[in-house]
Wavefront OBJ file of the C-alpha trace (Angstrom):
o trace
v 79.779 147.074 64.734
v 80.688 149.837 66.826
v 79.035 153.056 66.879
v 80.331 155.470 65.607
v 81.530 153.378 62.763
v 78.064 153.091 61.376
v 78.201 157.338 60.537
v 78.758 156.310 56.993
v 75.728 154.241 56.977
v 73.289 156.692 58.140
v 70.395 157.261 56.473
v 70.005 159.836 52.971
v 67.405 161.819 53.707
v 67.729 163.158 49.847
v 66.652 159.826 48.795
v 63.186 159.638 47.382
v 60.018 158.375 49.402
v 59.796 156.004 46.410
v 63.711 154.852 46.327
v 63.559 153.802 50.501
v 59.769 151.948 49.442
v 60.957 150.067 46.443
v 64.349 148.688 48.094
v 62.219 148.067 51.861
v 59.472 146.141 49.357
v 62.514 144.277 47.954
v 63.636 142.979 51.199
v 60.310 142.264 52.741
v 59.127 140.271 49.285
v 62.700 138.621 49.141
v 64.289 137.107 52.183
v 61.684 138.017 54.874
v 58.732 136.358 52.759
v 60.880 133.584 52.586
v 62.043 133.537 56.683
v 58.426 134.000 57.800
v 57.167 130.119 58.245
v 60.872 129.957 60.789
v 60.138 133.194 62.355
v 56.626 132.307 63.265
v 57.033 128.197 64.069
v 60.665 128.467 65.115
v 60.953 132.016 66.799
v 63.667 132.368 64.651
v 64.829 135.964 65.808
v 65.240 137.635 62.269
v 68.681 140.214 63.291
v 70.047 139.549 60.035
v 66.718 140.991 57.655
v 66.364 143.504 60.422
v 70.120 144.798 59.238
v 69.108 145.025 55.519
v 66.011 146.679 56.427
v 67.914 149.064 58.192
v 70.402 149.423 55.103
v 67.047 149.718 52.777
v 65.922 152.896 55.025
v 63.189 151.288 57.046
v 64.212 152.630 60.524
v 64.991 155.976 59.806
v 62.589 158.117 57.816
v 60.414 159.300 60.723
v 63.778 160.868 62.343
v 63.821 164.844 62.569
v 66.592 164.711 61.269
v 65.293 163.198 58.363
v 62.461 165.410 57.553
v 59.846 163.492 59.822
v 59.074 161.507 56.993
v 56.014 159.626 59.265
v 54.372 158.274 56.225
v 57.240 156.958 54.664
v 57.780 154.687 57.849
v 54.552 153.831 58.409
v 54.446 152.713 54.729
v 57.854 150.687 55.141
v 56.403 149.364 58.181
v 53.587 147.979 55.795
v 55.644 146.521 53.702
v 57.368 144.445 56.231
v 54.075 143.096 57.652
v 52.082 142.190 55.309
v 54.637 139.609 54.638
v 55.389 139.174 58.607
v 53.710 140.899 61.057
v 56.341 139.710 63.930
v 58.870 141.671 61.932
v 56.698 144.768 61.220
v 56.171 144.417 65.759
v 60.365 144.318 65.620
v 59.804 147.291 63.069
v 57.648 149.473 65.314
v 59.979 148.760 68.024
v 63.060 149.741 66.426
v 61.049 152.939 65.061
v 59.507 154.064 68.681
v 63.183 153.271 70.388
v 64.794 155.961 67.873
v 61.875 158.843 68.426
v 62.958 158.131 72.083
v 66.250 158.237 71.523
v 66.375 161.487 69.287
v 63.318 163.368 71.034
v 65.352 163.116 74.308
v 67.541 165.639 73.137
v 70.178 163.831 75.532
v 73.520 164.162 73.030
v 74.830 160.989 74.363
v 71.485 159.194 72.360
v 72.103 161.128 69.577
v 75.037 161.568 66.628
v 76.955 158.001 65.643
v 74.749 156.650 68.477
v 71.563 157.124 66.974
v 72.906 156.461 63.361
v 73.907 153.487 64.025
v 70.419 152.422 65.420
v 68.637 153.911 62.694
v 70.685 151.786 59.957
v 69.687 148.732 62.846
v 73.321 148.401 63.436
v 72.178 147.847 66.482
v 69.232 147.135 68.156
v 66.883 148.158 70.542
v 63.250 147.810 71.612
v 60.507 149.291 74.502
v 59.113 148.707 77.280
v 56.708 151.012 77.936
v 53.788 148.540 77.928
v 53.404 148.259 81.674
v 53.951 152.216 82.257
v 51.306 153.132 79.666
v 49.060 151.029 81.481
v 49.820 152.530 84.581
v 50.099 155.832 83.594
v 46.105 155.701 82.587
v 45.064 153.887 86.347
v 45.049 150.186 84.442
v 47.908 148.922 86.640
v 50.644 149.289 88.835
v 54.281 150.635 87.734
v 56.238 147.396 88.010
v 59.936 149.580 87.533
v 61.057 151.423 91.208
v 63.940 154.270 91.162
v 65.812 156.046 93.600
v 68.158 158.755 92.803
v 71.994 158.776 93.392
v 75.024 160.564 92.711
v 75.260 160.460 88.801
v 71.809 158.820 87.871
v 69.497 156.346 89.259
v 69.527 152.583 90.943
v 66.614 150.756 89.304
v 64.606 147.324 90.352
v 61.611 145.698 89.409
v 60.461 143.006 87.269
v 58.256 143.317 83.730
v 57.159 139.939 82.643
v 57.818 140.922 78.654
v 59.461 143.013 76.666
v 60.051 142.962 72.980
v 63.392 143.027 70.495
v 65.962 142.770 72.760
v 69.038 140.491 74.070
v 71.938 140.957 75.692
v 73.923 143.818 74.872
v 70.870 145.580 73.127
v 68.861 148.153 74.618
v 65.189 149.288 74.874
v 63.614 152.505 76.169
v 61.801 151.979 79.939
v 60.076 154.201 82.456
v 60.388 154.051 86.062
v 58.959 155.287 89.043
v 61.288 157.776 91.421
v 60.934 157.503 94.892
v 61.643 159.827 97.917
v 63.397 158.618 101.078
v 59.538 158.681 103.208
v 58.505 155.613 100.148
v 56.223 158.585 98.529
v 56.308 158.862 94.995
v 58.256 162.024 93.386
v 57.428 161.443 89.272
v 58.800 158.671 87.046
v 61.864 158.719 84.433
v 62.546 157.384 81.201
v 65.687 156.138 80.234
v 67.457 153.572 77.754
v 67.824 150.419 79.601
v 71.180 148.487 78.734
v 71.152 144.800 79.173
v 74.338 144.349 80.447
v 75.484 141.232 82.407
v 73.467 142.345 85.542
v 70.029 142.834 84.064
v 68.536 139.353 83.953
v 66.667 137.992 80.956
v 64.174 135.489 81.943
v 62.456 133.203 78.753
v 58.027 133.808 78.462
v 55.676 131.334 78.313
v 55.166 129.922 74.413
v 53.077 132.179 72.848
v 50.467 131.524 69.724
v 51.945 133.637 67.933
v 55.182 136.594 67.248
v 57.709 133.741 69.019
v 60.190 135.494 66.555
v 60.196 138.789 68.364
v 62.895 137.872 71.338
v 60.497 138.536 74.102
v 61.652 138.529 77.612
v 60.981 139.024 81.472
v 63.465 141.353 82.630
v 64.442 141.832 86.397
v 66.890 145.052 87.815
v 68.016 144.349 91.275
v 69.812 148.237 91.672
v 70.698 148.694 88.340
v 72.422 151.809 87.657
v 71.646 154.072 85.129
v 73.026 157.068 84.638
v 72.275 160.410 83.463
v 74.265 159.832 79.735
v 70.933 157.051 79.054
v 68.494 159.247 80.670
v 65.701 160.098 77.668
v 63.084 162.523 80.157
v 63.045 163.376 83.454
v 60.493 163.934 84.480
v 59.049 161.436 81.968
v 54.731 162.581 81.857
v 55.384 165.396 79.720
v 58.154 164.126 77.450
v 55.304 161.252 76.833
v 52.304 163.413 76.546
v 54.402 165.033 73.780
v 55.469 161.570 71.772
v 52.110 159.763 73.019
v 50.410 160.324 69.313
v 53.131 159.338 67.459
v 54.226 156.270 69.435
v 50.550 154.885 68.696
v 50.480 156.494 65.223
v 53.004 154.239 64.306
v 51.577 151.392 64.908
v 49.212 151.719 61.979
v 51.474 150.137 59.725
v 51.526 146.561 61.674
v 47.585 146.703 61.303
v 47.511 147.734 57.759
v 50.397 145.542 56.515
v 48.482 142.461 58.538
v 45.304 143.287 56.724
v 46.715 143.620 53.191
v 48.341 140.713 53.385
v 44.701 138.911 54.153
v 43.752 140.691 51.077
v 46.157 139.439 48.991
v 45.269 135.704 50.016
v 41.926 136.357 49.599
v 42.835 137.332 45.623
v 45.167 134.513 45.554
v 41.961 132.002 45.436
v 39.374 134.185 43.762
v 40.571 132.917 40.227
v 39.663 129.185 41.253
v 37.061 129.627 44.402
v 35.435 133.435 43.375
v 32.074 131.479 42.724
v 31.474 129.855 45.894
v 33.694 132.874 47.758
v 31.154 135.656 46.527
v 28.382 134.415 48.673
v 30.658 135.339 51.910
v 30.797 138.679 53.828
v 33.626 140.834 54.046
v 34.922 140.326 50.253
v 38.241 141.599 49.121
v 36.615 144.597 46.681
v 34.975 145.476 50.154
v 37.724 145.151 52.483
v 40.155 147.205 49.726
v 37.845 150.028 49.937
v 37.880 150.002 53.668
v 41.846 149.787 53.346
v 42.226 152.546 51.069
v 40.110 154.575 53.258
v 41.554 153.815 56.825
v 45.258 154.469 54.019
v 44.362 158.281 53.473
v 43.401 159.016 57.460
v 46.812 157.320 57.979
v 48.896 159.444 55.651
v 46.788 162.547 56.605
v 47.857 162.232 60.870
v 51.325 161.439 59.319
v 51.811 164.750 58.448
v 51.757 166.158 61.823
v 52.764 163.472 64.112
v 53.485 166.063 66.941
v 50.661 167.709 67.060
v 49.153 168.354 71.092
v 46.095 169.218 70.472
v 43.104 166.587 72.031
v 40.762 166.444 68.580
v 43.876 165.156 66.855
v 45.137 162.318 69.162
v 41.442 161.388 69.514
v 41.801 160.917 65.777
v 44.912 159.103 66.433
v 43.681 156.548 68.910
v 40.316 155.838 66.761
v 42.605 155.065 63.773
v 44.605 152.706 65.247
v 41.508 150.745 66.658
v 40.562 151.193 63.035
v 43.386 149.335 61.857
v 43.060 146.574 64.521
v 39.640 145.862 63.929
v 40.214 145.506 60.257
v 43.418 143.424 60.462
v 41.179 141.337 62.321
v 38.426 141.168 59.973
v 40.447 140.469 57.049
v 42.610 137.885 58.491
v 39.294 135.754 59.017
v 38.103 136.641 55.889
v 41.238 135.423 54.393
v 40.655 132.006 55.970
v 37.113 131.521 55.070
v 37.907 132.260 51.592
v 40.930 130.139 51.413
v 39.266 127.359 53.080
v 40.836 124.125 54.162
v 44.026 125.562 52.683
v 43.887 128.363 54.741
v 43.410 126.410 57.511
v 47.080 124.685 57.298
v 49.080 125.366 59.950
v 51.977 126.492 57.665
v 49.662 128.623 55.804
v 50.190 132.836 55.653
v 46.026 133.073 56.620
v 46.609 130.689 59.427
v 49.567 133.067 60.727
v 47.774 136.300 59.789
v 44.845 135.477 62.197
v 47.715 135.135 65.554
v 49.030 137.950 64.124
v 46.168 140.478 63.798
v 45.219 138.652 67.501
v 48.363 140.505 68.695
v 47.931 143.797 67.387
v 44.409 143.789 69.297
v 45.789 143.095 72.396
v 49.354 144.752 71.691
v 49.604 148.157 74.449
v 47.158 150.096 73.769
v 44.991 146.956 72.951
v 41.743 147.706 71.967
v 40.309 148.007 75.268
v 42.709 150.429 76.443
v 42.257 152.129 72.899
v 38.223 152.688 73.576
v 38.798 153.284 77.624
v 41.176 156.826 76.880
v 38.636 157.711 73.962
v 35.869 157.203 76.579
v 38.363 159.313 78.886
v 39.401 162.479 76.542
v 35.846 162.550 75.329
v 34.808 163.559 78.919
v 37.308 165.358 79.473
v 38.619 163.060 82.491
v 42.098 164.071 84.018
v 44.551 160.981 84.080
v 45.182 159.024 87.123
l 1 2 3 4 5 6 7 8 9 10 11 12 13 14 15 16 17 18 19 20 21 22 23 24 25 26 27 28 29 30 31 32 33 34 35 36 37 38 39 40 41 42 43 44 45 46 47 48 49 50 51 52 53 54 55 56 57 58 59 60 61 62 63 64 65 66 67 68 69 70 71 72 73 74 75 76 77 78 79 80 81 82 83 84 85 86 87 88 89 90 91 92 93 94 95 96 97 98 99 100 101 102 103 104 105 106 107 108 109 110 111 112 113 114 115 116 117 118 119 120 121 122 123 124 125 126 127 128 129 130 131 132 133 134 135 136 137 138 139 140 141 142 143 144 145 146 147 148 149 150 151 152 153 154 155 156 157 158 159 160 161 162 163 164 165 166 167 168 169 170 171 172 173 174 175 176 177 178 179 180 181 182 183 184 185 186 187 188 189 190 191 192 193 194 195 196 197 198 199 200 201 202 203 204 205 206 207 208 209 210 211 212 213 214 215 216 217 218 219 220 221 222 223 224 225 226 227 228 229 230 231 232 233 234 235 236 237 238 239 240 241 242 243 244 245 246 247 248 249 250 251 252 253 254 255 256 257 258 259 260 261 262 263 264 265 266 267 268 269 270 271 272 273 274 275 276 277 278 279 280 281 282 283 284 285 286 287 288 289 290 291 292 293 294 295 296 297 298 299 300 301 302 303 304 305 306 307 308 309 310 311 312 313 314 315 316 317 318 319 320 321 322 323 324 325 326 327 328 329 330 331 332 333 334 335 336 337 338 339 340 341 342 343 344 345 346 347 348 349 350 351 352 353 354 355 356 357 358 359 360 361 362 363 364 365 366 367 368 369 370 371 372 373 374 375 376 377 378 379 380
């Protein structure tokens, strides 16, 4: 579909919280429950359910221009995991490629352009794994700019990058430099995959095959100043940084209700021998429901700068990874040998909740910028 044809499928924000929740649920119970075993073991790429999530109002809440409405994507973003957590990844990659898109403030990102990407009309993903990394001293910046008349030539390599294929799109940070090799700043932009980027397949992965991962090489690539999001990009990023990981909450939380719900699926028939181990579903809800209400409260104010609340922030979503993981193992204990099944949801949870530990910022890098902000360390 083009564009600006998709104006007239843009998001209501006058629908109800409720309304977008109970059609996203329908979706993610209906055909996405039902793709999940050929998402995971197939890496069937799921374009189709990512459409009607989009129609449902998945991708679009957490828009300015729809009232911010954090929670209410976090909470679709839920829903979509805890029935597949590859498509609640897609999800939070879709969601974090629109804040990009309409926090720029560049008008070419925004209007039909960013309607149609908020109904997932079309598609687009990030790649801002390797810069966050290297933007807090844990590696290099793989993506090398120089600036020209109208925009930038781009080259470089990143060995994966998430929800995209030819003719999509993803947001991607570079680093600009000056004719003496020295490094100026770096600058974010929406990378096109036209014919002359080059899509390389990854290594088979344990797990999230469905979420059309690829290496990506630029020899000169030229983008130009109608896809540029920031520039410079640091302080467009220390302004989204809190939400972009905020975001992510809903993968975690989705991941570890659905281990609860498996873990209630057997207590009718294995609750006597299930009771003597740890981490029990009563238990596990009650951490849920807990690590639920911070989530909602730092949803409220996604944008705020201050240090106290993206401490918060960051401590939440190792929150949320360390339960997903938690409850996906609990989920396989109490299920048992059926749990242990290859095509079983437990078995898939535990690869799943694996990714969202190691997913940028893994847990690691989660606890090494606490460590950092705590003492008050500048960047690298």
């Amino acid at each position: 579909m083009n564009p600006a044809d998709a104006s007239a499928l843009a998001f209501d924000p006058s629908r109800s919280d409720a309304q977008v929740i109970a059609q996203v649920t329908a979706v993610a119970d209906g055909a996405l429950a039902d793709a999940a075993f050929r998402i995971d073991h197939e890496g069937h790429y799921p374009l189709d359910i990512m459409a009607s999530l989009g129609e449902a109002g998945a991708f679009a809440a957490h828009l300015d221009r729809n009232g911010a409405r954090f929670g209410l994507a976090i909470d679709a973003m839920r829903a979509i995991s805890r029935r597949c957590g590859s498509t609640g990844f897609l999800a939070w990659c879709h969601d974090v490629c629109g804040l990009y898109m309409e926090q720029s403030g560049n008008p070419a990102l925004g209007g039909d352009v960013l309607d149609a990407h908020a109904s997932a009309r079309t598609f687009g993903g990030t790649a801002l794994s390797n810069p966050m990394k290297a933007l807090a001293g844990i590696e290099k910046m793989l993506l090398r700019a120089t600036r020209v008349p109208g925009g930038y030539r781009v080259s470089g390599a990143l060995p994966w990058v998430s929800h995209i294929a030819r003719g999509q799109y993803c947001g991607a940070i570079a680093g600009v430099y000056r004719d003496d090799g020295s490094l100026s700043h770096e600058v974010m932009f929406l990378l096109r995959f036209t014919d002359d980027v080059a899509l390389r397949p990854c290594p088979a992965f344990s797990g999230m095959e469905g979420t059309s991962t690829w290496g990506v090489r630029l020899d000169g690539h030229f983008v130009g100043e109608d896809a540029l999001i920031a520039d410079p990009a640091r302080p467009f990023l220390a302004r989204i940084r809190a939400a972009f990981v905020l975001l992510q909450a809903g993968m975690a939380i989705g991941v570890a209700q659905g281990s609860i719900d498996s873990m209630l699926e057997v207590e009718p028939v294995l609750g006597h021998v299930n009771r003597y181990l740890d981490d029990r579903p009563d238990a596990l809800q009650a951490e849920f429901d807990e690590l639920g209400a911070r989530v909602a409260k730092l949803s409220l104010t996604p944008y705020d700068g201050s240090k106290d609340f993206l401490l918060d922030v960051l401590d939440v979503r190792t929150q949320g990874a360390e339960l997903a993981l938690r409850a996906s193992q609990s989920a396989l204990l109490h299920q048992g040998a059926r749990g242990y099944l290859m095509n079983s949801a437990p078995q898939r949870r535990i690869r799943e909740a694996h990714f969202i530990a190691i997913v940028t910022p893994a847990i690691k890098h989660l606890r090494w910028e606490m460590a950092r902000l705590s003492a008050d360390e500048v960047p690298a």
